[in-house]
TORKOL-4160 file (C-alpha; in steps of 0.2 Angstrom, whole numbers, padded with zeros to 4 digits, m for minus):
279
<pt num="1" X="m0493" Y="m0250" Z="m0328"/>
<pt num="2" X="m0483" Y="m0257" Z="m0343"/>
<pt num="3" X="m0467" Y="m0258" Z="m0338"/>
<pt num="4" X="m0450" Y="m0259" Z="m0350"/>
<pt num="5" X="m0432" Y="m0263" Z="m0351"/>
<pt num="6" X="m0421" Y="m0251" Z="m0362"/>
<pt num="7" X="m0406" Y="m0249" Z="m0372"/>
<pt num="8" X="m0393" Y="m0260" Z="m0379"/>
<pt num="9" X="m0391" Y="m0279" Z="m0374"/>
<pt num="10" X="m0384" Y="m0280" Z="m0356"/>
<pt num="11" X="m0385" Y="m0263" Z="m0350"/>
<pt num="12" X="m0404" Y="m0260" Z="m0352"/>
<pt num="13" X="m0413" Y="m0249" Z="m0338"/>
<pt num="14" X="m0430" Y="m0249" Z="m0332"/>
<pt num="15" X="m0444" Y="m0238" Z="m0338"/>
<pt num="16" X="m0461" Y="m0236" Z="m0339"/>
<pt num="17" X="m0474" Y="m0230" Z="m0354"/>
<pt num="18" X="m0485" Y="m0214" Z="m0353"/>
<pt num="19" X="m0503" Y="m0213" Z="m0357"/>
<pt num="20" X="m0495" Y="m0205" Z="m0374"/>
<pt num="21" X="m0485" Y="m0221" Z="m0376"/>
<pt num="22" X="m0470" Y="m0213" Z="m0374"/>
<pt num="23" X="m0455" Y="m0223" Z="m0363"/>
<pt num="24" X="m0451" Y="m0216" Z="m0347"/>
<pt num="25" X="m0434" Y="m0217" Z="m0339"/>
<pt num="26" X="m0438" Y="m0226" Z="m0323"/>
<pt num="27" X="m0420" Y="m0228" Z="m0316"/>
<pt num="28" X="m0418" Y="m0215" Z="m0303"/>
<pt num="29" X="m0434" Y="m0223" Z="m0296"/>
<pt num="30" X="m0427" Y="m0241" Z="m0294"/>
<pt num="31" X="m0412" Y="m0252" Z="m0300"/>
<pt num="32" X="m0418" Y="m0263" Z="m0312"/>
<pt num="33" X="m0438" Y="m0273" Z="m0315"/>
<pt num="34" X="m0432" Y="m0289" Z="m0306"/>
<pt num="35" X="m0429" Y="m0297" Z="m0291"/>
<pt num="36" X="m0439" Y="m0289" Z="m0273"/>
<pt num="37" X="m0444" Y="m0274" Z="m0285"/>
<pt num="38" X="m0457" Y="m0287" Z="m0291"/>
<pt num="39" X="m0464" Y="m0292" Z="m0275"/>
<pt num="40" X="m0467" Y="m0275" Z="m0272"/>
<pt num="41" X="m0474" Y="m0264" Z="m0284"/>
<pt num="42" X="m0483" Y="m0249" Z="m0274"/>
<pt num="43" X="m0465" Y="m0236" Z="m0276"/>
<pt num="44" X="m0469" Y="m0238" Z="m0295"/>
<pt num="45" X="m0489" Y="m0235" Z="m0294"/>
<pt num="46" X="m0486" Y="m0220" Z="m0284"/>
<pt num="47" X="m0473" Y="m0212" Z="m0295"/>
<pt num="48" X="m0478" Y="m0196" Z="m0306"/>
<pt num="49" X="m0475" Y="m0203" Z="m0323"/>
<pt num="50" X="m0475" Y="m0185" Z="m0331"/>
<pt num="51" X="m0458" Y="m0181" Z="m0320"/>
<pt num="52" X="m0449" Y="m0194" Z="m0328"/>
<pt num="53" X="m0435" Y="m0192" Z="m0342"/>
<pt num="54" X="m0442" Y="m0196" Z="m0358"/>
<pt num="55" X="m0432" Y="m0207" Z="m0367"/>
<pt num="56" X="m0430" Y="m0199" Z="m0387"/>
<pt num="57" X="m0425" Y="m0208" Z="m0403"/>
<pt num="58" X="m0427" Y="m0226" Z="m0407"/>
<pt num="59" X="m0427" Y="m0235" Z="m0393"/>
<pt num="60" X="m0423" Y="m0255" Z="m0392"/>
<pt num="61" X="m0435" Y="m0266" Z="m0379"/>
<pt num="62" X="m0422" Y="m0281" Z="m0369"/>
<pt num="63" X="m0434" Y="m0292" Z="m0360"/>
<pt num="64" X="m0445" Y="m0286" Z="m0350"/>
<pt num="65" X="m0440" Y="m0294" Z="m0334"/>
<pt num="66" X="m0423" Y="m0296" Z="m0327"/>
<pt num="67" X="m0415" Y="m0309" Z="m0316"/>
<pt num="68" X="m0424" Y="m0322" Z="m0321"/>
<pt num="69" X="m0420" Y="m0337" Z="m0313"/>
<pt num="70" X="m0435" Y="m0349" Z="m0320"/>
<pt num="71" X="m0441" Y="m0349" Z="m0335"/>
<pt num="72" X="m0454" Y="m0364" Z="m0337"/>
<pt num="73" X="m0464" Y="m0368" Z="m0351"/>
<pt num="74" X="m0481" Y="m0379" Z="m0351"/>
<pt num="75" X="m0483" Y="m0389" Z="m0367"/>
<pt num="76" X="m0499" Y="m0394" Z="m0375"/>
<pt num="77" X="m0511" Y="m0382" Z="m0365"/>
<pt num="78" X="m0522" Y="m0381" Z="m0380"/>
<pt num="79" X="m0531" Y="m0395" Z="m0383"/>
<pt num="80" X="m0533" Y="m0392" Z="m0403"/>
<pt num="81" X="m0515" Y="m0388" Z="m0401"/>
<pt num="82" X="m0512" Y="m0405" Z="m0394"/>
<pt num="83" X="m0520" Y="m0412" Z="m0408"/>
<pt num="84" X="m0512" Y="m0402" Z="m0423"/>
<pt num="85" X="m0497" Y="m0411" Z="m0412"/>
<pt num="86" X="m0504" Y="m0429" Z="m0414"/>
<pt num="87" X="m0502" Y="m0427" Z="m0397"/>
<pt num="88" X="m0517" Y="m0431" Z="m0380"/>
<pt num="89" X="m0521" Y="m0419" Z="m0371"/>
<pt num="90" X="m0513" Y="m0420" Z="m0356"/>
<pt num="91" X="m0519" Y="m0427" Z="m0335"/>
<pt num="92" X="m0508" Y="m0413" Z="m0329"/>
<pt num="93" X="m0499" Y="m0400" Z="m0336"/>
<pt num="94" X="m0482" Y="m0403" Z="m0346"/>
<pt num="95" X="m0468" Y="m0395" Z="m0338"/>
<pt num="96" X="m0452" Y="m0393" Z="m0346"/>
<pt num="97" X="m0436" Y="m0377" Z="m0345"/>
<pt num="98" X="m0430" Y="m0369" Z="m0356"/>
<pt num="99" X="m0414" Y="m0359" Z="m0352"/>
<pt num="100" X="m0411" Y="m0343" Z="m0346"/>
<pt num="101" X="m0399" Y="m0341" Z="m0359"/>
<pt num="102" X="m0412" Y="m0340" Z="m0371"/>
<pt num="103" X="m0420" Y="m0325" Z="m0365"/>
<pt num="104" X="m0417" Y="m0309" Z="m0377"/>
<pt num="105" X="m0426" Y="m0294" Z="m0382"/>
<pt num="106" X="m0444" Y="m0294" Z="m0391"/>
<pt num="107" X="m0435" Y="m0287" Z="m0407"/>
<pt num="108" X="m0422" Y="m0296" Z="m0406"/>
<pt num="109" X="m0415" Y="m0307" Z="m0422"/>
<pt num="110" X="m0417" Y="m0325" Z="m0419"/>
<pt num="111" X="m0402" Y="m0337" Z="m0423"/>
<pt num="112" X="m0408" Y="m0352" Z="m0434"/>
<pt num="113" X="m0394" Y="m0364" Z="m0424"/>
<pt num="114" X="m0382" Y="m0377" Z="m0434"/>
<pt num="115" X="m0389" Y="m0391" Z="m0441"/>
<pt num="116" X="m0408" Y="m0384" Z="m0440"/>
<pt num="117" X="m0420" Y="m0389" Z="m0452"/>
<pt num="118" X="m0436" Y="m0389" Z="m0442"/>
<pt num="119" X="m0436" Y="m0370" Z="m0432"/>
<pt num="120" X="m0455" Y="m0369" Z="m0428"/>
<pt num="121" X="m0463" Y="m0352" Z="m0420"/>
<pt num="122" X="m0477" Y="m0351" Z="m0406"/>
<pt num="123" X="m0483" Y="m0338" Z="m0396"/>
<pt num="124" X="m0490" Y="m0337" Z="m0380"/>
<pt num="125" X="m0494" Y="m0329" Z="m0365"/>
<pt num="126" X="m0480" Y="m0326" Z="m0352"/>
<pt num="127" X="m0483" Y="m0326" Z="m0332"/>
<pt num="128" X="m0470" Y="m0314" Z="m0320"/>
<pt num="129" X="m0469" Y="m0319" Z="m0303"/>
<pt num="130" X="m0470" Y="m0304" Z="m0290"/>
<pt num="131" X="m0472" Y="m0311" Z="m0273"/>
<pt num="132" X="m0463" Y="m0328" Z="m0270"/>
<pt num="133" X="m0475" Y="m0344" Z="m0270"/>
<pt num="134" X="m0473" Y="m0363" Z="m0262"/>
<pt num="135" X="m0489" Y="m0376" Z="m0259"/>
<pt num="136" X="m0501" Y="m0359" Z="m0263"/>
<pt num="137" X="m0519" Y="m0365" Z="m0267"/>
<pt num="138" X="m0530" Y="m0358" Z="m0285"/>
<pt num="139" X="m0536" Y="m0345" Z="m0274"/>
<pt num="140" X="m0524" Y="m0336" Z="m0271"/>
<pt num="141" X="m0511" Y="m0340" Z="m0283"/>
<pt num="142" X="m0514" Y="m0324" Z="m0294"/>
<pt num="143" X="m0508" Y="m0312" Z="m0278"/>
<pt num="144" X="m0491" Y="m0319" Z="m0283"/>
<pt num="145" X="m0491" Y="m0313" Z="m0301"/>
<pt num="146" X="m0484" Y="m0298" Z="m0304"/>
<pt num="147" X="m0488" Y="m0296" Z="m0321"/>
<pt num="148" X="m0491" Y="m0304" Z="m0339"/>
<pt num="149" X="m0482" Y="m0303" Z="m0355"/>
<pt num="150" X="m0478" Y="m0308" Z="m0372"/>
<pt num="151" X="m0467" Y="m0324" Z="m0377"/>
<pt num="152" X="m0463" Y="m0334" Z="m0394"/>
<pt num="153" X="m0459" Y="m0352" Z="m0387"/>
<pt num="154" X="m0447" Y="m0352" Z="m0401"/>
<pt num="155" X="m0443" Y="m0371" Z="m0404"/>
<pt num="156" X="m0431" Y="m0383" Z="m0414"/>
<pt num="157" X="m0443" Y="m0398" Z="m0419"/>
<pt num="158" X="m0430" Y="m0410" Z="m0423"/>
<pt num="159" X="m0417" Y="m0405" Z="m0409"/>
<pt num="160" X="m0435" Y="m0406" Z="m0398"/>
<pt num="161" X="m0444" Y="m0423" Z="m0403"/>
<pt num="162" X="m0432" Y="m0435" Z="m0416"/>
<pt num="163" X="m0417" Y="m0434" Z="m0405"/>
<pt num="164" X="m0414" Y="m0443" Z="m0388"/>
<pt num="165" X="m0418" Y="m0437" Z="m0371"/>
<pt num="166" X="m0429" Y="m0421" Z="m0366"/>
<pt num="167" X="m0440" Y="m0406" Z="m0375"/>
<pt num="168" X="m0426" Y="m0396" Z="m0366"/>
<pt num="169" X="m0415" Y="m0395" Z="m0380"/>
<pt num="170" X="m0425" Y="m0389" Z="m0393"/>
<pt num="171" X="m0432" Y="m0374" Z="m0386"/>
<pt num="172" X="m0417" Y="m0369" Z="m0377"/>
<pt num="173" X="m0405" Y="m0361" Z="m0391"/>
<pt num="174" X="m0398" Y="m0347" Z="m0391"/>
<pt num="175" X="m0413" Y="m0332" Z="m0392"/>
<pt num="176" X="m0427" Y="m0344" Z="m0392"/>
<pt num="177" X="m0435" Y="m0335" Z="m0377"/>
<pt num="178" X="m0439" Y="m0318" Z="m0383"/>
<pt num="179" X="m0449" Y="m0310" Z="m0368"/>
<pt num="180" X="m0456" Y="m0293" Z="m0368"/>
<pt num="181" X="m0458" Y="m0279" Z="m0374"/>
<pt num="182" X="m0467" Y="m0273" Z="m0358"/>
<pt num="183" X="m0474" Y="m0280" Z="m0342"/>
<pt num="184" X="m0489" Y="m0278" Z="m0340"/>
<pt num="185" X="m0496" Y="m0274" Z="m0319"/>
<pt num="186" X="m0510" Y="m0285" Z="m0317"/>
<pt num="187" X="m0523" Y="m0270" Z="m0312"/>
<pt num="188" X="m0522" Y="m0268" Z="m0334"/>
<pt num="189" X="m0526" Y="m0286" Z="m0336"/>
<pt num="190" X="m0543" Y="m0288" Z="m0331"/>
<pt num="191" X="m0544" Y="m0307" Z="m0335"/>
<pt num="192" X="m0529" Y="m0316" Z="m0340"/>
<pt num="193" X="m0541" Y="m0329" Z="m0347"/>
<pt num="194" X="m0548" Y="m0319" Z="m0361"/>
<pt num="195" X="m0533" Y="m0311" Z="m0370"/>
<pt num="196" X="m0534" Y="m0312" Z="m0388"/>
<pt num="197" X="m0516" Y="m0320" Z="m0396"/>
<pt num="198" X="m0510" Y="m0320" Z="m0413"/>
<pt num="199" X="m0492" Y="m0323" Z="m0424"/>
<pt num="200" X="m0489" Y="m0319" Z="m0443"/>
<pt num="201" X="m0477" Y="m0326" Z="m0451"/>
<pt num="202" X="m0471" Y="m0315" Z="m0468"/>
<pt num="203" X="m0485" Y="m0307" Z="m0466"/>
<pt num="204" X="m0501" Y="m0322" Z="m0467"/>
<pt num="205" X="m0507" Y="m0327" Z="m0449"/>
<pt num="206" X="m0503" Y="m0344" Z="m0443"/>
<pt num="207" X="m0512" Y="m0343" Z="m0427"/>
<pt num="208" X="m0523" Y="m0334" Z="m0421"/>
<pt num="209" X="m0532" Y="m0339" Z="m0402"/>
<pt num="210" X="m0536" Y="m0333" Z="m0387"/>
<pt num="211" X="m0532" Y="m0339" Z="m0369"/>
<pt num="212" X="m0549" Y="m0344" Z="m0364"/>
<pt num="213" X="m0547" Y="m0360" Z="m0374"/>
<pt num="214" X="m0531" Y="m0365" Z="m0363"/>
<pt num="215" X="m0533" Y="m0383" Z="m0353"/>
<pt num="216" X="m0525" Y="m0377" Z="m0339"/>
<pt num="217" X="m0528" Y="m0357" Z="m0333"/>
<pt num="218" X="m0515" Y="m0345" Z="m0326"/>
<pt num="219" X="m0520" Y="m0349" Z="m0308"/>
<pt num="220" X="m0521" Y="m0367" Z="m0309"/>
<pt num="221" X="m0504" Y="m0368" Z="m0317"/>
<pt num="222" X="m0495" Y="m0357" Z="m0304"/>
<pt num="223" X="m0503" Y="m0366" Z="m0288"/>
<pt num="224" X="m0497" Y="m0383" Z="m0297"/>
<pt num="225" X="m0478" Y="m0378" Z="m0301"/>
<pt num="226" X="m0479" Y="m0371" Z="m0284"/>
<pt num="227" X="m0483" Y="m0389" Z="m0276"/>
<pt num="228" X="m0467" Y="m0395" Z="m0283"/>
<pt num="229" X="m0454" Y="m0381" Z="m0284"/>
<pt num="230" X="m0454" Y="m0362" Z="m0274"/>
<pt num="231" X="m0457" Y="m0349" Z="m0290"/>
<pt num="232" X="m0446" Y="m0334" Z="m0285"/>
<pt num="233" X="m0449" Y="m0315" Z="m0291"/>
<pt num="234" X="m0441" Y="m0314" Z="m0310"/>
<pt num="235" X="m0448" Y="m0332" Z="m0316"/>
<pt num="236" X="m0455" Y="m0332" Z="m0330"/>
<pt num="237" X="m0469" Y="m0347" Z="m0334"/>
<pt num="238" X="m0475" Y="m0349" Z="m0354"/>
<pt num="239" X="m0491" Y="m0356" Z="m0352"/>
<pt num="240" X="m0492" Y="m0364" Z="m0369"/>
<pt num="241" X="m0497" Y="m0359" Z="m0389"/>
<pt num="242" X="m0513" Y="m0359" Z="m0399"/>
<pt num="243" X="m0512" Y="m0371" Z="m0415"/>
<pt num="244" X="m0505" Y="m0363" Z="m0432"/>
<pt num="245" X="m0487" Y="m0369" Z="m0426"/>
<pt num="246" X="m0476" Y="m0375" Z="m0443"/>
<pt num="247" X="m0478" Y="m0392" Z="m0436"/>
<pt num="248" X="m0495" Y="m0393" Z="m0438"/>
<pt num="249" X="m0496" Y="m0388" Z="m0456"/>
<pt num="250" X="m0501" Y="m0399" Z="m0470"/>
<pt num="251" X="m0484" Y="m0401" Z="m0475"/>
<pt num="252" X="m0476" Y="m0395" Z="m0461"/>
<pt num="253" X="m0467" Y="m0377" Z="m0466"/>
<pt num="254" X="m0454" Y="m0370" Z="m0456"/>
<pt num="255" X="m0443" Y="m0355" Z="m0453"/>
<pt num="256" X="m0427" Y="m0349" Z="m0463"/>
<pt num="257" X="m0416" Y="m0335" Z="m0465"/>
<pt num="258" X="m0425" Y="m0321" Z="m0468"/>
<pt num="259" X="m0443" Y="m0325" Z="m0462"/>
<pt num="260" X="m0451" Y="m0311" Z="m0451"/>
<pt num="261" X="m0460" Y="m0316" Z="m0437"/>
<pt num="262" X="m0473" Y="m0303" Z="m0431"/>
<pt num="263" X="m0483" Y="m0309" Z="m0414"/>
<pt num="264" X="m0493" Y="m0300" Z="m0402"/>
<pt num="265" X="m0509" Y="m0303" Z="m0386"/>
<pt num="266" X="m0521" Y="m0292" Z="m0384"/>
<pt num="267" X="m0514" Y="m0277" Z="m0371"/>
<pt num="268" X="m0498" Y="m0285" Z="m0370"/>
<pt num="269" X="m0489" Y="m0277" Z="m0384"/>
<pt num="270" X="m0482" Y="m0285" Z="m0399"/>
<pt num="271" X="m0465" Y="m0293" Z="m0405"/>
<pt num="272" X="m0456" Y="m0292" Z="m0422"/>
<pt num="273" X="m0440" Y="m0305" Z="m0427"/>
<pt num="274" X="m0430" Y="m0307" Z="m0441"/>
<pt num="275" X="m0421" Y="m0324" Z="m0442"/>
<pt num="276" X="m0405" Y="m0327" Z="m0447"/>
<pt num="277" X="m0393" Y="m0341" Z="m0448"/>
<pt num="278" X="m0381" Y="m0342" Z="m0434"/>
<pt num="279" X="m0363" Y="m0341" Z="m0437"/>
């Protein structure tokens, strides 16, 4: 199934797209595509998508997920990432949050914030968790995935690496999580370590990779952030970008007002942002 949030910022309902690629309005089916919903997917699977409302006109995607309480983000999972980085590739994974706060639609404009010089792009490959998950093992860490999506890991190089303290502040601005448009059920994804990835930025590609060059797979890295922290239905995990980012560029280049930003993974959907200066 590929599951979506619609209609305006805050008051987005669930739906679901039909073989014709058409939205579905899934609301008088359940709530909202977040919480217990996740753990349990089988009421969705079993609903006649051809009964359902079809939502007309144009139609704005809010993330794909709601009620997020986690959104964690794994840095340097590429290892020629790492090194366009100047960077090792690391023992363990590299955790760091970024807030829920950032979280907006996949079309959604993107606010350059205050003060930025160094706003940098990178896309990657997003993990929902369904069914709650503490101390699981590799094995059986995918039963507790309830589906994959799109991210930008939009970040703020300067707020992120030449200013005091943590990663945390540069990637956690306001609309730096763009998440969506739809998730994606695992029985559509038939190995989350071969999904092609790719970003444009004006229209040239700057990356273009695949997640079966990733350090640290999709079932590695939830059995690992399960060993130190319970992952609850609605977290999100960003499980790192390709190289291509500005910050690797010979010079470096990065974003401005007015740049386009075009992303998309293989069976996931794709993602298209203006940015703009922030007020």
């Amino acid at each position: 199934m590929k599951l979506v949030r619609f209609g305006a910022a805050g008051a987005e309902k669930p739906g679901i797209i039909d073989n014709d690629g058409a939205v579905r309005d899934l609301s008088g089916v359940v709530g909202e595509l977040g919480g217990d919903v996740l753990t349990d997917l089988s009421s969705l699977s079993a609903t006649d998508i051809g009964a359902l409302p079809k939502v007309s006109g144009e139609v704005r995607f809010g993330p794909c997920v709601a009620g997020t309480g986690k959104l964690i983000c794994i840095g340097l999972n590429f290892s020629d990432h790492a090194a366009e980085s100047g960077m090792a590739v690391p023992s363990e994974p590299i955790i760091f949050m970024k807030a829920t706060s950032a979280i907006c639609g996949p079309n959604d404009d993107i606010l350059i914030p205050r003060g930025s010089e160094k706003t940098d792009w990178e896309v990657e490959l997003g993990v929902v968790i369904g069914k709650p998950a503490k101390y699981v093992s590799e094995a059986e860490a995918l039963d507790h995935v309830a589906g994959y999506c799109v991210c930008n890991d939009v970040s703020e190089r300067s707020f992120q690496a030449e200013r005091q303290g943590q990663w945390t502040k540069g990637k956690s601005c306001d609309t730096f999580g763009p998440i969506g448009p739809w998730l994606v059920t695992p029985d559509e994804v038939a190995d989350p370590q071969n999904l092609r990835m790719w970003l444009s930025v004006n229209g040239e590609r700057r990356q273009d990779g695949s997640t079966s060059t990733m350090v640290y797979g999709v079932a590695h890295l939830v059995s690992y952030l399960s060993q130190f922290m319970t992952l609850l239905p609605g977290d999100v995990i960003s499980t790192g970008t390709p190289p291509g980012v500005g910050l690797g560029m010979k010079p470096p280049t990065y974003l401005k007002p007015g740049d386009v930003v075009e992303l998309g993974i293989d069976g996931l959907g794709t993602q298209k942002q203006t940015f703009v200066a922030d007020a």
